[in-house]
N, CA, C and O of each residue as an XYZ file, in Angstrom:
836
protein
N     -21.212    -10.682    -20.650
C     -20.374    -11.677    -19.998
C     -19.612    -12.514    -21.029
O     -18.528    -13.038    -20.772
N     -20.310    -12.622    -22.351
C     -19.298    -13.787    -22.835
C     -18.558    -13.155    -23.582
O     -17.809    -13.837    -24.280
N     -18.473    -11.382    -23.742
C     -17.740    -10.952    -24.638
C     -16.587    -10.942    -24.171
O     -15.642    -11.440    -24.784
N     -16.410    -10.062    -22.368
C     -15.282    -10.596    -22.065
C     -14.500    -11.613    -21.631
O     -13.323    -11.580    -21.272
N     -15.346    -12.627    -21.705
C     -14.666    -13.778    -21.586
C     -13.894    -14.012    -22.698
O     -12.675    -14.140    -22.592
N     -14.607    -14.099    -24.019
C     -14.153    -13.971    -25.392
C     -12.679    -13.119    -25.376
O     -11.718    -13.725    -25.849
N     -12.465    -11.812    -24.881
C     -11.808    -10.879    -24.739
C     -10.369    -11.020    -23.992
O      -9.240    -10.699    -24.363
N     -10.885    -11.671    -22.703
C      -9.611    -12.365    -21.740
C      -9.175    -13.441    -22.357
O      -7.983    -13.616    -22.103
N      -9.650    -14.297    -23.106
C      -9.442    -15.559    -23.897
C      -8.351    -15.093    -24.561
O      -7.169    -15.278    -24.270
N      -8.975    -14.257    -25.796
C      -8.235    -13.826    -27.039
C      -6.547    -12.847    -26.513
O      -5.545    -12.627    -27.194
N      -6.851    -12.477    -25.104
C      -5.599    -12.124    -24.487
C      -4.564    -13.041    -23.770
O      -3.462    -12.563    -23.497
N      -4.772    -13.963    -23.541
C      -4.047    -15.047    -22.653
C      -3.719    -16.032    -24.043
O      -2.643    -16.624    -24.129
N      -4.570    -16.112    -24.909
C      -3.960    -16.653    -25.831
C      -2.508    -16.269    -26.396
O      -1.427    -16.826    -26.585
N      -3.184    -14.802    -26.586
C      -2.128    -13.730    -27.230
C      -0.784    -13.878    -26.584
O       0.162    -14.281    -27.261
N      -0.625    -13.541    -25.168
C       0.215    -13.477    -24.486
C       0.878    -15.217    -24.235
O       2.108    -15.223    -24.180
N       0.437    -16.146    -24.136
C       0.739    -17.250    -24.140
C       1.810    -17.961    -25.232
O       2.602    -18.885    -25.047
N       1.492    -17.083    -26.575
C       2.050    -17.407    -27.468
C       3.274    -16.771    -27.745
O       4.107    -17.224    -28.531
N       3.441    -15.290    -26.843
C       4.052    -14.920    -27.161
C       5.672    -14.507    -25.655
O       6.506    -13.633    -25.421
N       5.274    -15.650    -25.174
C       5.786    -14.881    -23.734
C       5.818    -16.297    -22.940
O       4.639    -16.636    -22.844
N       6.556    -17.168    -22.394
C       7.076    -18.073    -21.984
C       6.208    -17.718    -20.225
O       5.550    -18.717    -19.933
N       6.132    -16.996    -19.503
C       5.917    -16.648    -18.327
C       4.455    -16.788    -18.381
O       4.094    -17.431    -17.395
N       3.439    -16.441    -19.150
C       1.592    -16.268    -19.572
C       1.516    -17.841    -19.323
O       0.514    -18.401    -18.878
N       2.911    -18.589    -19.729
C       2.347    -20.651    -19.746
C       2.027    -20.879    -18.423
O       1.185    -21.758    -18.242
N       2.515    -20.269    -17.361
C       2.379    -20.602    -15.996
C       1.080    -19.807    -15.039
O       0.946    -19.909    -13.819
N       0.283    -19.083    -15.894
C      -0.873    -18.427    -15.730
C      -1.731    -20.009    -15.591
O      -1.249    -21.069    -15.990
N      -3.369    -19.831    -14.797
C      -3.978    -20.338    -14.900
C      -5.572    -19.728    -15.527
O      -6.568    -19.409    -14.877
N      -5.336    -19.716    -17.135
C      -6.278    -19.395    -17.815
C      -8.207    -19.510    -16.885
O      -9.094    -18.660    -16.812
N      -8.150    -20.684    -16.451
C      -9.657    -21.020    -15.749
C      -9.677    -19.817    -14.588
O     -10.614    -19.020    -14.536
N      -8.723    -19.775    -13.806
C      -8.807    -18.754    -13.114
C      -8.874    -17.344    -13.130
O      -9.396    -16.549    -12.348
N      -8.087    -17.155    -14.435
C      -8.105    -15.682    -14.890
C      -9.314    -15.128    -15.384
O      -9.516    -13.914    -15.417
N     -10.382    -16.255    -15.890
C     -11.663    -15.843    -16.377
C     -12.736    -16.308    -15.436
O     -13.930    -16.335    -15.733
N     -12.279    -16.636    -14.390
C     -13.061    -16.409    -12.553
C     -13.029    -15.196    -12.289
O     -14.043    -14.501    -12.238
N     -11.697    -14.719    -12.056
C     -11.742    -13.369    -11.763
C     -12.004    -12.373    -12.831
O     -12.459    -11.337    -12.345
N     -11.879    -12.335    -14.052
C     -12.440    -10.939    -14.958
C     -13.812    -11.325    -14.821
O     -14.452    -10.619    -14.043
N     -14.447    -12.287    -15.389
C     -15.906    -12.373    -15.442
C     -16.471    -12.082    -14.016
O     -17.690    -11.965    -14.138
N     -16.217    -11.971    -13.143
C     -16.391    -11.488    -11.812
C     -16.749    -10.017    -11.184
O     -16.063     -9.326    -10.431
N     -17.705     -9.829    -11.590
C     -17.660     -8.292    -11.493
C     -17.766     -7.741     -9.905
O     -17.649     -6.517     -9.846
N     -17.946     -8.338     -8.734
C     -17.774     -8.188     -7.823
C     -16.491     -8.752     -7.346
O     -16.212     -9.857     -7.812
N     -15.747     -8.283     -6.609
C     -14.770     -9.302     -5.840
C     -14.041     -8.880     -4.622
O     -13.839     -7.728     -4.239
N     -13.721     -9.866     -4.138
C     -13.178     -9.153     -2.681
C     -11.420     -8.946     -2.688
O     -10.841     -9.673     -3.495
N     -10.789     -8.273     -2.085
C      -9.610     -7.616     -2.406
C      -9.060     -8.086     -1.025
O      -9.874     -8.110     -0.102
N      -7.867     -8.436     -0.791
C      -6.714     -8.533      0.221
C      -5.873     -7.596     -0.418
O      -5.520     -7.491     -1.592
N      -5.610     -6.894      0.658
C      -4.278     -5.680      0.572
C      -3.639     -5.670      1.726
O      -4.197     -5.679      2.824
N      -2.546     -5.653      1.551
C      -1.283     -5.794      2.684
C      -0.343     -4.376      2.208
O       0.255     -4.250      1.140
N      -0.407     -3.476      3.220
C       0.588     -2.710      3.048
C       1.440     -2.424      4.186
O       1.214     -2.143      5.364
N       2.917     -2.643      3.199
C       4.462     -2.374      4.312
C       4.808     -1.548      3.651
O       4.813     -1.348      2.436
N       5.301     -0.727      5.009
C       6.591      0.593      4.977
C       7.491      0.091      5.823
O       7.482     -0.519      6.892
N       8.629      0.699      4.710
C       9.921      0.408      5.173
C      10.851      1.717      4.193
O      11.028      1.815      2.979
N      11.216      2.427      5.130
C      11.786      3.652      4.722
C      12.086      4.869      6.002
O      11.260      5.041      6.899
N      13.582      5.777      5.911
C      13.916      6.837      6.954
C      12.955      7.562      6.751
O      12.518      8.059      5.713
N      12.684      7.602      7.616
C      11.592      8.922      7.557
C      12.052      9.442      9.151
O      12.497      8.881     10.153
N      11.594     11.130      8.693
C      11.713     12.437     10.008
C      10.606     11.723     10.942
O       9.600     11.131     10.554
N      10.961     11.888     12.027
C       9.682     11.402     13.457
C      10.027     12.448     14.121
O      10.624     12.046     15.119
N       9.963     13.869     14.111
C       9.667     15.093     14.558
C       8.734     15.766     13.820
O       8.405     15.488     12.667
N       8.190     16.912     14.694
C       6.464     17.593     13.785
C       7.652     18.516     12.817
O       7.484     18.402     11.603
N       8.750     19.354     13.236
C       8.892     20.152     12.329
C       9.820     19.571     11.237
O       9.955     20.318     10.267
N      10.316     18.701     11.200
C      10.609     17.706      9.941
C      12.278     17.215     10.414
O      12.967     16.790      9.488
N      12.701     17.249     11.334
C      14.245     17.050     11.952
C      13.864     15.707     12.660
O      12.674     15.409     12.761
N      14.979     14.775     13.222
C      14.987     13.801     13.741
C      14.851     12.181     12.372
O      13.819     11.919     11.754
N      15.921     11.544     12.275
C      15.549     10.643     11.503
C      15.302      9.612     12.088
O      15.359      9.712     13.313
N      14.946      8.276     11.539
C      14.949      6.736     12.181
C      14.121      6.108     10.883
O      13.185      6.550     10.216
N      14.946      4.786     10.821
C      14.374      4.075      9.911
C      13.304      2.972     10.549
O      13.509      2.067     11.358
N      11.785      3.494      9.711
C      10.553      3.388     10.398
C      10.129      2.213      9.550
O      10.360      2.150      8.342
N       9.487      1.275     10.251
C       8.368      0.074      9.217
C       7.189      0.301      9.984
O       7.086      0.745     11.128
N       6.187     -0.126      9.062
C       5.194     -0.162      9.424
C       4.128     -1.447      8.480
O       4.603     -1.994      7.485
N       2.841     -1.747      8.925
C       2.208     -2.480      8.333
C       0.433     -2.446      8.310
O       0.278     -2.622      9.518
N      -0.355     -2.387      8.004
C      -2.081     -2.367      7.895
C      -2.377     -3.216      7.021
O      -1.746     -3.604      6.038
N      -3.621     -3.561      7.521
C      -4.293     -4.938      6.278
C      -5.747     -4.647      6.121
O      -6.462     -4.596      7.121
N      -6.374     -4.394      4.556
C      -7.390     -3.787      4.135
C      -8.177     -5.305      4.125
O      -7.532     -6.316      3.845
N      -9.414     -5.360      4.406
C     -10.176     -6.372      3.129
C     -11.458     -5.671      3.077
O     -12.221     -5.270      3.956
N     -11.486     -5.629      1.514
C     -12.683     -5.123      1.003
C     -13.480     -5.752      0.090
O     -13.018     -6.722     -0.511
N     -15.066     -5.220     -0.215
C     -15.554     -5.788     -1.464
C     -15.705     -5.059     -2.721
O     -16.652     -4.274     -2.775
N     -14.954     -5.174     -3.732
C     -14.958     -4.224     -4.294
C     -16.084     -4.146     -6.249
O     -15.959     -5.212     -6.852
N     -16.699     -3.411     -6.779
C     -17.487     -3.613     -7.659
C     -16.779     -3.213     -8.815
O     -16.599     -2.002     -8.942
N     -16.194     -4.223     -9.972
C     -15.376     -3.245    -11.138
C     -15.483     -2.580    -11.665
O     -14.768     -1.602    -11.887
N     -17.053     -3.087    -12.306
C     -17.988     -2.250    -13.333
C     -18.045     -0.696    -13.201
O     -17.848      0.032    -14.174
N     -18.327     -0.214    -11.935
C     -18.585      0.832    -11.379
C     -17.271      1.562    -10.929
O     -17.101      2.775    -10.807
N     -16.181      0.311    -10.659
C     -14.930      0.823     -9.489
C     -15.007      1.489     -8.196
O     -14.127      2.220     -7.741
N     -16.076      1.205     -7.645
C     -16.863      1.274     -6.000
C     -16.725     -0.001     -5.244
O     -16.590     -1.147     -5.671
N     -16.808      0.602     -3.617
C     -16.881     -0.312     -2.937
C     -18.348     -0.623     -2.418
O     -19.292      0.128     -2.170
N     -18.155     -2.404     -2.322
C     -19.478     -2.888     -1.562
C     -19.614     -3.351     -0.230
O     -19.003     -4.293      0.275
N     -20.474     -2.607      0.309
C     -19.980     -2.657      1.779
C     -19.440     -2.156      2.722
O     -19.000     -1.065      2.362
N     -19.187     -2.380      3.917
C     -18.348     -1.116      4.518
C     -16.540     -2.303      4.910
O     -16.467     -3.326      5.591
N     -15.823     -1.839      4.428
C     -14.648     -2.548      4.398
C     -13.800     -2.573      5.946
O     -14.084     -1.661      6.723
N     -13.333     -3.043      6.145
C     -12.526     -3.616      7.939
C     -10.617     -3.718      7.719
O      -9.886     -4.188      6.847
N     -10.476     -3.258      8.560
C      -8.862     -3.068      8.465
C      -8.445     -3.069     10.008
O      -9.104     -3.068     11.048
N      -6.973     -3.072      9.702
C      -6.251     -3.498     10.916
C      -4.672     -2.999     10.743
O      -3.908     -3.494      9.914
N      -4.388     -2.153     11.479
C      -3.632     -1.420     12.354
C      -2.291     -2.283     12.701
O      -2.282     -3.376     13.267
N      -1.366     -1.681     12.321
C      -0.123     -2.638     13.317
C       1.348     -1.388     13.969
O       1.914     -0.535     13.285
N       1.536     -1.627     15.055
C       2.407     -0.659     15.706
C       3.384     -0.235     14.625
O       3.650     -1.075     13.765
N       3.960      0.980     14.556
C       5.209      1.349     13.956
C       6.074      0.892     14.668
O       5.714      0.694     15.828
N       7.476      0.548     14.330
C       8.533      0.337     14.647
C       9.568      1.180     14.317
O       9.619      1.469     13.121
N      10.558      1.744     15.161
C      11.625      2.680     15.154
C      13.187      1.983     15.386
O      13.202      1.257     16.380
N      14.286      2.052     14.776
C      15.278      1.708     14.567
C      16.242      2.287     13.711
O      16.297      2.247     12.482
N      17.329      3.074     14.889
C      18.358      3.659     14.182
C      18.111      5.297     14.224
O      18.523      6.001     13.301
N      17.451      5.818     15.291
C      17.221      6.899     15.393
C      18.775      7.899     15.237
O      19.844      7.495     15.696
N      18.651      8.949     14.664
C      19.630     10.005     14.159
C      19.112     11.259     13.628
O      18.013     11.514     13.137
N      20.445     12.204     13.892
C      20.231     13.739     13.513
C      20.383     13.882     11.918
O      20.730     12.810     11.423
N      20.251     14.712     11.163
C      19.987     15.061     10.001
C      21.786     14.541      8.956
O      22.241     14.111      7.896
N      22.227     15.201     10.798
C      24.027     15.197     10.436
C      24.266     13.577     11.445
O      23.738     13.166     12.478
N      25.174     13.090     10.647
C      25.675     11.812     11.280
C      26.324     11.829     12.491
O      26.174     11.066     13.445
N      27.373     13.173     12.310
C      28.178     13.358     13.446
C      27.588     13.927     14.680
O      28.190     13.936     15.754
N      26.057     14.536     14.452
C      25.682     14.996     15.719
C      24.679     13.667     16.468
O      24.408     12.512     16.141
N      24.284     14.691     17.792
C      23.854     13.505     18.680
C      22.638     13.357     17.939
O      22.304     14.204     17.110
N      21.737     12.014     18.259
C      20.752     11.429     18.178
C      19.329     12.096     18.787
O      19.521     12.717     19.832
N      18.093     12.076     18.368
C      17.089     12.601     19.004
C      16.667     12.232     20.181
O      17.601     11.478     20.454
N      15.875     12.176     21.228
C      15.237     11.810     22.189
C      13.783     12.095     22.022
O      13.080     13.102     21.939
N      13.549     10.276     21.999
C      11.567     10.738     21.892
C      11.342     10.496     23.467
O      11.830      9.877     24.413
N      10.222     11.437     23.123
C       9.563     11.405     24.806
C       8.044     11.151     24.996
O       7.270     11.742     25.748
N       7.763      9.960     23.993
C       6.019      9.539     23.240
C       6.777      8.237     22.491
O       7.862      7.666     22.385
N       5.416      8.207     22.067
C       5.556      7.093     20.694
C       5.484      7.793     19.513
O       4.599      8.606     19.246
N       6.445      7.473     18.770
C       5.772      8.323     17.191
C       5.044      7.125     16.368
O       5.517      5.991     16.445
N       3.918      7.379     15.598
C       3.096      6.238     14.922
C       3.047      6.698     13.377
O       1.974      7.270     13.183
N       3.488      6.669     12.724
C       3.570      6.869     11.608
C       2.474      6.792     10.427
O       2.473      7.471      9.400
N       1.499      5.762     10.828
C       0.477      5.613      9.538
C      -0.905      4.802     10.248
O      -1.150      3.621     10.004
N      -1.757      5.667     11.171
C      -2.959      4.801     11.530
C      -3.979      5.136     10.616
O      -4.311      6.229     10.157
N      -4.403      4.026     10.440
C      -5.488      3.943      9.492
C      -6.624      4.065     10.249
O      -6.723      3.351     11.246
N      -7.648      4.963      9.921
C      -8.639      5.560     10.158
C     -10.438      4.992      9.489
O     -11.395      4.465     10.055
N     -10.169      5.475      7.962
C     -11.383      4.987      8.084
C     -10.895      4.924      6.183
O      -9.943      5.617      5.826
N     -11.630      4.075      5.167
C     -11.231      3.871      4.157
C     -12.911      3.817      3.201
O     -13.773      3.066      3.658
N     -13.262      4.718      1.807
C     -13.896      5.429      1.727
C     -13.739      5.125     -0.013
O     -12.683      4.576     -0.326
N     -14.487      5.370     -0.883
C     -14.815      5.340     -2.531
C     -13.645      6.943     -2.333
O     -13.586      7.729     -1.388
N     -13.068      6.931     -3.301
C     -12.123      8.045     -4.387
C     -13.000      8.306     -5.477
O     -14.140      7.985     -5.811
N     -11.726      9.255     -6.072
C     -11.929      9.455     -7.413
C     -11.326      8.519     -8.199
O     -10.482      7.740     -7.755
N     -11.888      8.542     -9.929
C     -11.613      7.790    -10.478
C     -10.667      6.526    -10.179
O      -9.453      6.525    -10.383
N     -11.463      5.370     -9.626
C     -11.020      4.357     -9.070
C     -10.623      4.264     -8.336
O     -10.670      3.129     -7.863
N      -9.837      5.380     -7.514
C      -9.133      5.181     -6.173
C     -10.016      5.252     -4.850
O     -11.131      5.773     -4.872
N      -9.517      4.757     -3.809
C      -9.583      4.762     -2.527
C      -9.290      5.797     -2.153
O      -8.268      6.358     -2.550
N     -10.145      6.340     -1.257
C      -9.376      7.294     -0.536
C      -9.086      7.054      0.951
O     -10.055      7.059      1.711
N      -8.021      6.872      1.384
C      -7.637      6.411      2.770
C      -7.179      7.537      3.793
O      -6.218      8.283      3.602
N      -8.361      7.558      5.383
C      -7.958      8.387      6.119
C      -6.947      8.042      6.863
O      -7.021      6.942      7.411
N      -5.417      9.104      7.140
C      -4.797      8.200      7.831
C      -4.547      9.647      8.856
O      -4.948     10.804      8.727
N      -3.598      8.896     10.030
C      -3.168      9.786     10.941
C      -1.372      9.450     11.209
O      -0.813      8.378     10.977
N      -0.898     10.389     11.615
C       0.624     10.533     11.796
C       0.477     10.914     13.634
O      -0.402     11.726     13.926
N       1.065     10.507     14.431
C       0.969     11.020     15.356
C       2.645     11.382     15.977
O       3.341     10.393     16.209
N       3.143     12.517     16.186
C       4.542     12.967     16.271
C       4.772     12.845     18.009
O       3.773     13.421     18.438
N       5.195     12.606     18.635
C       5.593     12.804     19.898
C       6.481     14.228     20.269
O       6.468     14.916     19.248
N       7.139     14.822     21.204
C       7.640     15.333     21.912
C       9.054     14.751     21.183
O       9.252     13.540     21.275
N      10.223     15.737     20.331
C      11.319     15.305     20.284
C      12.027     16.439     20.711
O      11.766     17.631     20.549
N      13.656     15.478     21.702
C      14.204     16.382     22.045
C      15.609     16.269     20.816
O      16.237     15.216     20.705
N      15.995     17.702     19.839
C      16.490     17.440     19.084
C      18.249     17.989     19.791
O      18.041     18.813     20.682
N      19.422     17.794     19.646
C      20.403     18.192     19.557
C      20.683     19.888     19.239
O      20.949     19.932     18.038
N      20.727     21.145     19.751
C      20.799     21.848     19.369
C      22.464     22.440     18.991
O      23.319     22.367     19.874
N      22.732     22.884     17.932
C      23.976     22.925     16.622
C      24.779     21.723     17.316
O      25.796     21.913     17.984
N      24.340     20.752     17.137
C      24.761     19.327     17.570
C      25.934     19.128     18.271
O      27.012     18.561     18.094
N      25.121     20.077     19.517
C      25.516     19.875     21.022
C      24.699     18.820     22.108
O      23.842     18.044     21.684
N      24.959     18.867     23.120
C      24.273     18.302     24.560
C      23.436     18.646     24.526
O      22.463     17.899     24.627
N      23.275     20.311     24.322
C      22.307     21.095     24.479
C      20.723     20.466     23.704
O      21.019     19.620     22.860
N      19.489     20.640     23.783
C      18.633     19.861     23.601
C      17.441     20.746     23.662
O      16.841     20.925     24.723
N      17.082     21.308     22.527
C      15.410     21.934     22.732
C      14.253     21.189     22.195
O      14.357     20.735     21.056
N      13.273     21.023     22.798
C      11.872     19.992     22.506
C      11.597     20.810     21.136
O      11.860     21.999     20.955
N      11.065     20.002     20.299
C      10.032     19.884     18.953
C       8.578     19.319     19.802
O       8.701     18.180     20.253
N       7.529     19.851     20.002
C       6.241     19.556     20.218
C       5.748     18.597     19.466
O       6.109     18.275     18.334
N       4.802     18.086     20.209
C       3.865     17.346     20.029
C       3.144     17.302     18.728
O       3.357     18.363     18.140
N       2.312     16.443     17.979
C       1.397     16.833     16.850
C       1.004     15.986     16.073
O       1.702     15.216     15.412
N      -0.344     16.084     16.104
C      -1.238     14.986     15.470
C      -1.823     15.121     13.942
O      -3.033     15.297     13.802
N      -1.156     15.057     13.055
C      -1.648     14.840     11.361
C      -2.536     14.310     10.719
O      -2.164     13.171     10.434
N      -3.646     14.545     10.280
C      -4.699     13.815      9.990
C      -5.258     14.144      8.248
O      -5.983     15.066      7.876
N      -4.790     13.321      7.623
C      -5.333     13.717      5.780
C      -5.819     12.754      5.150
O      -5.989     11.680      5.728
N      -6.155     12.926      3.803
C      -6.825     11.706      3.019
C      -5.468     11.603      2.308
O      -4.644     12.518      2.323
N      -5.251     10.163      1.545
C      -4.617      9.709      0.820
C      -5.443      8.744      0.186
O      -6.392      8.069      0.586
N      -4.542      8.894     -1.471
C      -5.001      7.945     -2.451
C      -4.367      6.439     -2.410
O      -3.231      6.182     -2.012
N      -5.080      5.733     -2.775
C      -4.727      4.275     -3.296
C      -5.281      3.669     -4.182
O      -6.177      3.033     -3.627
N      -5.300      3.444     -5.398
C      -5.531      2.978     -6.595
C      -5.744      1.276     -6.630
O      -4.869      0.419     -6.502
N      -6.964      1.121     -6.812
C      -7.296     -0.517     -6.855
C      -7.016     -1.189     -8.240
O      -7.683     -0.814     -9.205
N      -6.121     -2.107     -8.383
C      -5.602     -2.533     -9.521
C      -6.579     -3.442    -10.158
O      -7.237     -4.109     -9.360
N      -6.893     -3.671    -11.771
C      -7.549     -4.606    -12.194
C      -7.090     -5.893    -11.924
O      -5.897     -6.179    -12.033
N      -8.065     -6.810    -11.530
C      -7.686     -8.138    -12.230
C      -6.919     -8.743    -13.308
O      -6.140     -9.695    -13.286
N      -7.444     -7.714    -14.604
C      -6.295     -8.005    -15.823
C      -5.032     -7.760    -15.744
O      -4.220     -8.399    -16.413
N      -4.749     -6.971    -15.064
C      -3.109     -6.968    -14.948
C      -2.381     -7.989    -14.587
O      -1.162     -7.991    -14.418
N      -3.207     -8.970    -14.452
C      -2.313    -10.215    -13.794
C      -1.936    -11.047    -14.895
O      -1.134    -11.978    -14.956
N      -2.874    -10.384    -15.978
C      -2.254    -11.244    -17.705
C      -1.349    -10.644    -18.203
O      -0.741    -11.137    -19.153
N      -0.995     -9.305    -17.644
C      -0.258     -8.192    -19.090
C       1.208     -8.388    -17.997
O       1.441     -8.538    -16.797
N       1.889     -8.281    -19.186
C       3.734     -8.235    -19.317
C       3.757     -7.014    -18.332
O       3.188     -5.982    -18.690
N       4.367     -7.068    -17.142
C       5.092     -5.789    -16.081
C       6.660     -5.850    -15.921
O       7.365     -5.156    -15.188
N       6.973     -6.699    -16.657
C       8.481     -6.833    -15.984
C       8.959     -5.437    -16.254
O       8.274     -4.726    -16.988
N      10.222     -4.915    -15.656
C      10.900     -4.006    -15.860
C      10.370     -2.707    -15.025
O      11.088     -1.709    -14.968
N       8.943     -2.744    -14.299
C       8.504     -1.890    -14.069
C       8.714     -1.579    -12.770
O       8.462     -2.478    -11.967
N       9.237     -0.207    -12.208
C      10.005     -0.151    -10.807
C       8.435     -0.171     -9.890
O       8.489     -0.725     -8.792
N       7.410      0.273    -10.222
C       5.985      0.472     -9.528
C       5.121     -0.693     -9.224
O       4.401     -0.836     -8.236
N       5.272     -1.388    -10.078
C       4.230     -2.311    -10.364
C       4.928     -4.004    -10.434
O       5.941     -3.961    -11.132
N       4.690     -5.264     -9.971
C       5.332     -6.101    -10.186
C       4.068     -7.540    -10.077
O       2.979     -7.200     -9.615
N       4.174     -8.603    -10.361
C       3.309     -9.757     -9.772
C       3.901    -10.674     -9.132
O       5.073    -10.945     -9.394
N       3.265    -11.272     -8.255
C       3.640    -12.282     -7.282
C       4.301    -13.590     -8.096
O       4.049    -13.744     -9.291
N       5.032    -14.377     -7.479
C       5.578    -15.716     -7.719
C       4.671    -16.286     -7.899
O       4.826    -16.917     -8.945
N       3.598    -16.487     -7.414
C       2.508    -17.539     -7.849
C       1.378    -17.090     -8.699
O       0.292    -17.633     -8.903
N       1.898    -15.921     -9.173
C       0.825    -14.838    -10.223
C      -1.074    -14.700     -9.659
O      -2.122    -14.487    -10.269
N      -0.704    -14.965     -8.162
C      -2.043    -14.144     -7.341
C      -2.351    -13.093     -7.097
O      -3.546    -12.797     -7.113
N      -1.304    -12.097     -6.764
C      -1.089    -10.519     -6.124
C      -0.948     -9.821     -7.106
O      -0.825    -10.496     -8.127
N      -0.904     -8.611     -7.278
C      -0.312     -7.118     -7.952
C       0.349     -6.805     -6.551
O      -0.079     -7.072     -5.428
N       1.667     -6.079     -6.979
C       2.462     -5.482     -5.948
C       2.733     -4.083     -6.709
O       3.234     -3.874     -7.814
N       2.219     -3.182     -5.713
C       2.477     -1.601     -6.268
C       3.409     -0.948     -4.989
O       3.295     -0.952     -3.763
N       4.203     -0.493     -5.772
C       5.511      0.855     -4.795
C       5.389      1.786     -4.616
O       5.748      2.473     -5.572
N       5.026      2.328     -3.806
C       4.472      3.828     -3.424
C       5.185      4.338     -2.229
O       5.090      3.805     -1.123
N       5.807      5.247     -2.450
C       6.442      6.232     -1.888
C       7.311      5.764     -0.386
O       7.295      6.676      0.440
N       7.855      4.834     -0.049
C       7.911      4.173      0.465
C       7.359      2.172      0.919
O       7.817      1.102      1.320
N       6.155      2.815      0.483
C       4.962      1.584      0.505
C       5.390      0.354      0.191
O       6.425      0.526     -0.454
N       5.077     -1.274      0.329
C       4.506     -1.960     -1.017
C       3.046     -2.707     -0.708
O       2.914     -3.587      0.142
N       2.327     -2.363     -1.277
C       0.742     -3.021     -1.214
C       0.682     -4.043     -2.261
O       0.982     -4.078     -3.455
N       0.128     -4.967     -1.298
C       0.462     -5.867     -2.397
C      -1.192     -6.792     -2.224
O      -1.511     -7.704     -1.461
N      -2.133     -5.910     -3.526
C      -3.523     -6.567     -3.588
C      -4.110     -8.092     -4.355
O      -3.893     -8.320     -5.545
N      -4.832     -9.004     -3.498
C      -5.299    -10.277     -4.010
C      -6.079    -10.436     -4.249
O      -6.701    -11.124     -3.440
N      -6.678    -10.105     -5.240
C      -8.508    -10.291     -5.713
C      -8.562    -11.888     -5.802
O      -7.788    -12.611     -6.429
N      -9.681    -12.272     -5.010
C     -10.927    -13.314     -5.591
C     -12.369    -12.856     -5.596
O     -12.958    -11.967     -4.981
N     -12.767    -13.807     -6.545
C     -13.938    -13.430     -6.446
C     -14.945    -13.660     -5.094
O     -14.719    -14.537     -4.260
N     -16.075    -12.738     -5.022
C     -16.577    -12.688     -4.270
C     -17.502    -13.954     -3.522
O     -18.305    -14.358     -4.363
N     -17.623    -14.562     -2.469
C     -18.552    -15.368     -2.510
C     -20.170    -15.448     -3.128
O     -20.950    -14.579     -2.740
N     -20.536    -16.234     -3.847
C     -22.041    -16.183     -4.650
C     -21.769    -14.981     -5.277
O     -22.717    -14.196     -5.284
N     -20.835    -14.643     -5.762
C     -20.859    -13.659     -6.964
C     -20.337    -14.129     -8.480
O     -20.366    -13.332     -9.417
């Protein structure tokens, strides 16, 4: 314990001296959370990106979406403690269109849901692995972008995906410039960009930890 304290010290120093932005860090806090080897995580993830809402990959609309993780998470190890709780929020559809601008528009005949979160699980090396589901509705697509109109079926997608739990220390080290990775205005969050995504995780420490 006191080495890395010693360790985060000798880094916030470092960076303090050398970097105008580290002055607005709160050193006491930064060695709450590293010396913390348990801690609990807020994650907020938004999508916002066109994406296809047909099973065979036709039909566009620009889709958002949103889920909220909280977990307990162990550094030492990079495991979770506990069984973690999340929450679900409707997709939203806006601006539905054919592949081609000039043809007609799709017709859903369902809901399409883009990203339900299922059940959330220890990864490999550090990551999460998150079950999610896609659920496609019934689209009726434009056929050679006429009136004419043949259904795309139904279809329910179900896979694991990764998510990578960010250290605490990153909230000391220089990110600017980086299109993936960014920190909050009040230097609480890590914000990571993923493929659409932005998750944007808040470690504190754990209670009585």
């Amino acid at each position: 314990m006191f080495m890395r304290r010693l360790m985060i010290w000798s880094l916030l120093f470092t960076l303090n001296t050398a970097s105008s932005w580290a002055q607005e860090m709160d050193p006491e806090e930064m060695i709450r959370l590293t010396e913390s080897d348990v801690l609990r995580y807020h994650i907020v993830g938004a999508y916002q990106s066109p994406t296809y809402i047909a099973s065979d990959g036709s039909g566009l609309a620009d889709v958002t979406d949103h889920v909220v993780i909280d977990l307990t998470w162990k550094l030492s190890e990079s495991k979770l403690v506990g069984t973690p709780t999340f929450q679900n929020t409707k997709t939203a559809l806006t601006k539905l269109r054919d592949r081609e601008p000039a043809c007609l528009p799709p017709v859903l005949k369902g809901e399409y849901e883009h990203w339900d979160l299922l059940g959330v699980m220890d990864g490999n090396a550090g990551a999460l692995e998150l079950q999610v589901k896609t659920t496609y509705p019934v689209v009726e697509i434009a056929q050679n972008c006429t009136a004419s109109r043949k259904p795309v079926p139904a279809k329910v997608r179900t896979r694991p995906e990764e998510l990578v739990v960010p250290s605490p220390v990153m909230l000391a080290m220089p990110v600017s410039g980086s299109k993936d990775l960014s920190i909050s205005a009040d230097r609480k969050s890590l914000i990571v960009h993923k493929a659409g995504w932005t998750w944007t995780f808040t470690p504190t420490p754990a209670p009585g930890k």
